[in-house]
N, C-alpha and C positions, 0 to 999 in steps of 0.2 A: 625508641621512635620507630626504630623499623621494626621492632615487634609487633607493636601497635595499630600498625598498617598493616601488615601479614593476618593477623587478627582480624582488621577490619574486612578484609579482602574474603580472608576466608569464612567468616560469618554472612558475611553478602552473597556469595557461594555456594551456602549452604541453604540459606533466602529461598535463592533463583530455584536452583534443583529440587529440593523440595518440594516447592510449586510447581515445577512439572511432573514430579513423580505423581502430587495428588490432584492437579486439574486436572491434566489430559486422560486419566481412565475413570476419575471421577463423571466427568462433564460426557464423555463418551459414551460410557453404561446408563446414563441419563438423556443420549440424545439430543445433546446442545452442544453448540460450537463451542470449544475451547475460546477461541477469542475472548469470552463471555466471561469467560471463569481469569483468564489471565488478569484482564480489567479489572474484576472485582479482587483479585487477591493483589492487585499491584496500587485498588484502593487500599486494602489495609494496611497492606508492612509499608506502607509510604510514611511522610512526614505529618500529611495531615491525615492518616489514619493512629493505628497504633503509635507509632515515631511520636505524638505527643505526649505520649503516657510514660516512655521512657526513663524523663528525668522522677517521677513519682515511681515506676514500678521497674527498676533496672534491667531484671529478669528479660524484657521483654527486647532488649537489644539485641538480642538471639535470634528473635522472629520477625525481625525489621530491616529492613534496608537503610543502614546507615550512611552511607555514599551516594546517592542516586547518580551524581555527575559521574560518578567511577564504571559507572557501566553504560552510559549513552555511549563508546564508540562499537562494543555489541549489540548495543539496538540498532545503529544505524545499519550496521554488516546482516543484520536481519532484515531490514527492508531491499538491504541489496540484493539474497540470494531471494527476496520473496519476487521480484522483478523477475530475475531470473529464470525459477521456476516458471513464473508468467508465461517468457519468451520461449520455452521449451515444448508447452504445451501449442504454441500457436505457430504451426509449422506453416508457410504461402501455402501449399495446395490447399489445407484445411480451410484459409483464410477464401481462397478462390471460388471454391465450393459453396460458400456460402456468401458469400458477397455482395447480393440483393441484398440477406437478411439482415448482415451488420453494418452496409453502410447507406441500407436505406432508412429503415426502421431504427438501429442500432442507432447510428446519423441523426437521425432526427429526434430519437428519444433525450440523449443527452445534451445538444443546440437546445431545443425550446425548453427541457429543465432547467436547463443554466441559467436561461434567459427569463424564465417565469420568478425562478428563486433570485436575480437578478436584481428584475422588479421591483418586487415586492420588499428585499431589502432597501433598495434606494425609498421606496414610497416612504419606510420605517425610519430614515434620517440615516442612510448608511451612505459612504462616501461613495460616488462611480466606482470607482478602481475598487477599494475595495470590497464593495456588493459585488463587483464580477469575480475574484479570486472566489471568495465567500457562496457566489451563486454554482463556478462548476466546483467547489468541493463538496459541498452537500451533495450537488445532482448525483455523485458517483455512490454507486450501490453495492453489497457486498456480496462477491464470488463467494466468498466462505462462508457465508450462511443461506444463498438462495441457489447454489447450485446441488447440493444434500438435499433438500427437498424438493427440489423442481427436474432434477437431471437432466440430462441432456436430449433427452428425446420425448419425446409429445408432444402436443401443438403448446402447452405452457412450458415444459424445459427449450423446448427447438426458439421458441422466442425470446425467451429471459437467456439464453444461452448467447444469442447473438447479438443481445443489448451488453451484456456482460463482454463480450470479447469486442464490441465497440470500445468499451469504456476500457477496458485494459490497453488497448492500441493507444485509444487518446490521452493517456497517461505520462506518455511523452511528450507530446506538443503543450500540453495543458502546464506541465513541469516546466519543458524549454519555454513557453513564453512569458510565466510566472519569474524565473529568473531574469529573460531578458527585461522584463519592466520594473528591476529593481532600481532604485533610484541611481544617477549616475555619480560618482562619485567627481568628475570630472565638470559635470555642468554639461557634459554634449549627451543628452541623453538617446538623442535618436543617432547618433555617429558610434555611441558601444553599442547601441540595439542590432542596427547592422554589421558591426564586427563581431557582434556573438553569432550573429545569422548566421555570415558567411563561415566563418570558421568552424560554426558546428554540424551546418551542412555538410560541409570538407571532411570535418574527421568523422563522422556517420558515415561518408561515401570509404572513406582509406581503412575506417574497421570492415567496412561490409568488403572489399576487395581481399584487405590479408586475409581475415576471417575464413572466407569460401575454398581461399585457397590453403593454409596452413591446417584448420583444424582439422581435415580430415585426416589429415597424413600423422598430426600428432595424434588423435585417438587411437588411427591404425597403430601408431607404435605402441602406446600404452597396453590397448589389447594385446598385442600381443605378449608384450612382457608377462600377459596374468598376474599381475600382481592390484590387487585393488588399492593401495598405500597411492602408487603411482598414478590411476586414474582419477583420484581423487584430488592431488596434488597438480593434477593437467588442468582441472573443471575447474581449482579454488583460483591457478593463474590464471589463466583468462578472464572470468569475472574480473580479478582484481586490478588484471592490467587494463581490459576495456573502462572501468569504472574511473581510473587513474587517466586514460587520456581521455574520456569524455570531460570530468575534471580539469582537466591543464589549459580548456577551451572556455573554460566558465559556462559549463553546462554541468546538471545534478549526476553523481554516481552511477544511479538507478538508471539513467539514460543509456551508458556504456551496458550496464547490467542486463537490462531488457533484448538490447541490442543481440548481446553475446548471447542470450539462449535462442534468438531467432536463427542465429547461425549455426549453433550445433543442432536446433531442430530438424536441420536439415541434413546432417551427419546419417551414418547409420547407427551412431554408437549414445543418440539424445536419448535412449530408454534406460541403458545404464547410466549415463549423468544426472540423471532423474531421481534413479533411485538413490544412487549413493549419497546424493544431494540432501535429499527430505528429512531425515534427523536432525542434520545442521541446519535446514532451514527451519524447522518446526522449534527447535531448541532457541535459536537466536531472534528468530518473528515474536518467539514470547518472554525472553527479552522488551524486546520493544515495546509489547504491550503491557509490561507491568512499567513500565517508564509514563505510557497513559496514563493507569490508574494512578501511578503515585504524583502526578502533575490536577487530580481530581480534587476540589476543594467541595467537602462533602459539606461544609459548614457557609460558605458562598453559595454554593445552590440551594441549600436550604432557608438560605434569608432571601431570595428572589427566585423560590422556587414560580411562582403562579406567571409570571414570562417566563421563563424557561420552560414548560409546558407547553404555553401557547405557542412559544416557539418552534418547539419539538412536533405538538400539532398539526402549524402551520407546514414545514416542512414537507411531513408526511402527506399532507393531505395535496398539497402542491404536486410532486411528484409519482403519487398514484393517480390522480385526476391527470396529468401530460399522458404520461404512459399508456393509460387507460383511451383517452379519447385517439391518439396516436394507432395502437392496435386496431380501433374501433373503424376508423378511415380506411386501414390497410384490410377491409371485410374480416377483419377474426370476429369469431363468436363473443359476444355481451360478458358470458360468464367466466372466458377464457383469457379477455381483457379485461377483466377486474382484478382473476386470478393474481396476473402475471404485474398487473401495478401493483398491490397490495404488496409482492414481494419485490417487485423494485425499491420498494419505498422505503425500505428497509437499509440503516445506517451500514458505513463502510469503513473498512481498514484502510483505505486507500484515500479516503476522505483527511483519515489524518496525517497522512504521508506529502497531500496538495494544501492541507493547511500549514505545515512544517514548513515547507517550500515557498508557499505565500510571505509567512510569519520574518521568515529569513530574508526573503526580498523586500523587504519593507511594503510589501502591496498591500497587506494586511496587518493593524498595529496589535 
């Protein structure tokens, strides 16, 4: 038995790795976000890819994920240093500096998507609550395939930049409120709603106090040890404990996680936590995304593929038409607001992180 499971483990092992050694320099040499390639290869070794063909071709137990449950607690640890990573990159002064652009425009780009994609699902027979979950998950656009092409500077990266660092901010509130309206288990729904408030307000305020004050003195020690085992082991606690007492409050992981790289952002030592980070995160984030693809029913999309198109359609067209008329208001040029909707409109990892989070709160069935 426990052979059997050692086997399983390390056939699943060799799955994962595998598909990183050949998407990420495959997909790379090719110019397309790994995201892409994760998806697609976590369609196939899934259950309803290859995995059906198993009992007919044995062989092919080798090249399939036979556990899918056995590796969701490393996906999740994926989307936590992907938070992370988030909050490192998005230091206050950078945030300051720019602060017309993300929380006017940024602000207003993803309010009226939420709310148009909102619509339009209640209009389609989708329940309130759930059309709003439903409306800001889709609104949310993806950093890892429009910030490669658009970069951070010219009048289309400087804007897609600042819509994109709105939506990573709002990632938190959109999360925290997502859980707080998960049904009450109690019957007093609006008495936990304001006990998850307060309490999370609270331990937000008591991370952000110890934080400011403890991290710098622990990275100063680590540096100077030189030893990188030990910086690395500094970076992995704090994630873990921030993640753990946002947790203990009935708030998401990824809230503490976010939290904590805002705080070392603010270190001198967030360029080394950065780097030594991105392995583990890019290793574990793809994770996650083959947990995607292998949750993809290729054979349900294909029996109602012509809604799900229109769907798809509708979406995109929704959210490059906001975006679009939104720039167009704030005087950007015709071509430059087409640009910059066309790659808003464009689907997100993050999308499936707030539908997790929905799915879980019962806000979304």
């Amino acid at each position: 038995m426990q052979l059997s499971l050692a086997n399983t483990t390390l056939s699943d092992a060799l799955v994962i790795l595998g598909a990183a050694g050949i998407v990420i320099p495959a997909f790379a040499r090719l110019r397309i976000s790994p995201v892409i390639g994760f998806i697609l290869v976590g369609i196939a070794v899934g259950h309803y890819g290859l995995g059906t063909l198993v009992s007919q071709y044995p062989w092919l137990y080798h090249v399939t994920i036979s556990d899918p449950h056995a590796i969701e607690p490393f996906a999740e640890f994926g989307i936590i240093l992907l938070l992370f990573s988030i909050g490192l990159e998005l230091s206050f002064r950078r945030l300051w500096a720019m602060r017309r652009q993300v929380f006017g425009i940024g602000a207003g780009e993803l309010v009226l998507g939420a709310l148009a994609l909102t619509g339009a699902l209640i209009l389609f027979g989708e329940a309130p609550l759930s059309a709003l979950g439903l409306g800001f998950a889709l609104t949310l656009s993806s950093t890892a395939l429009v910030l490669p092409i658009a970069g951070t500077t010219g009048r289309v990266g400087q804007n897609a930049f600042a819509m994109l660092l709105f939506e990573d901010l709002a990632l938190v509130p959109i999360i925290f409120i997502l859980g707080a309206l998960a049904p009450s288990v109690s019957g007093d729904a609006v008495g936990d709603l304001l006990t998850t408030l307060w309490q999370g307000v609270a331990m937000v305020a008591a991370l952000g106090l110890v934080g400011s004050f403890l991290l710098p003195r622990l990275f100063a020690q680590a540096a100077r040890a030189k030893n990188p085992e030990l910086f690395l082991a500094a970076s992995l606690l704090v994630v873990i404990a921030a993640a753990l007492a946002t947790t203990s409050v009935g708030l998401s992981p990824i809230v503490g996680a976010l939290l904590a790289g805002l705080l070392i952002s603010e270190t001198d030592y967030h360029g080394e936590v950065e780097a030594i980070i991105t392995p583990f995160k890019g290793l574990a984030l793809g994770i996650f995304l083959l947990t995607v693809g292998m949750s993809v029913n290729l054979a349900a999309i294909i029996a109602d593929w012509p809604r799900l198109l229109l769907a798809v359609i509708g979406v995109i067209a929704i959210k490059a038409t906001v975006t679009g008329l939104l720039l167009r208001l704030a005087r950007v040029r015709r071509g430059t607001a087409a640009e910059v909707g066309l790659l808003m409109a464009s689907p997100s990892e993050t999308t499936l992180i707030v539908l997790g989070t929905a799915v879980q709160a019962g806000v979304v069935a």
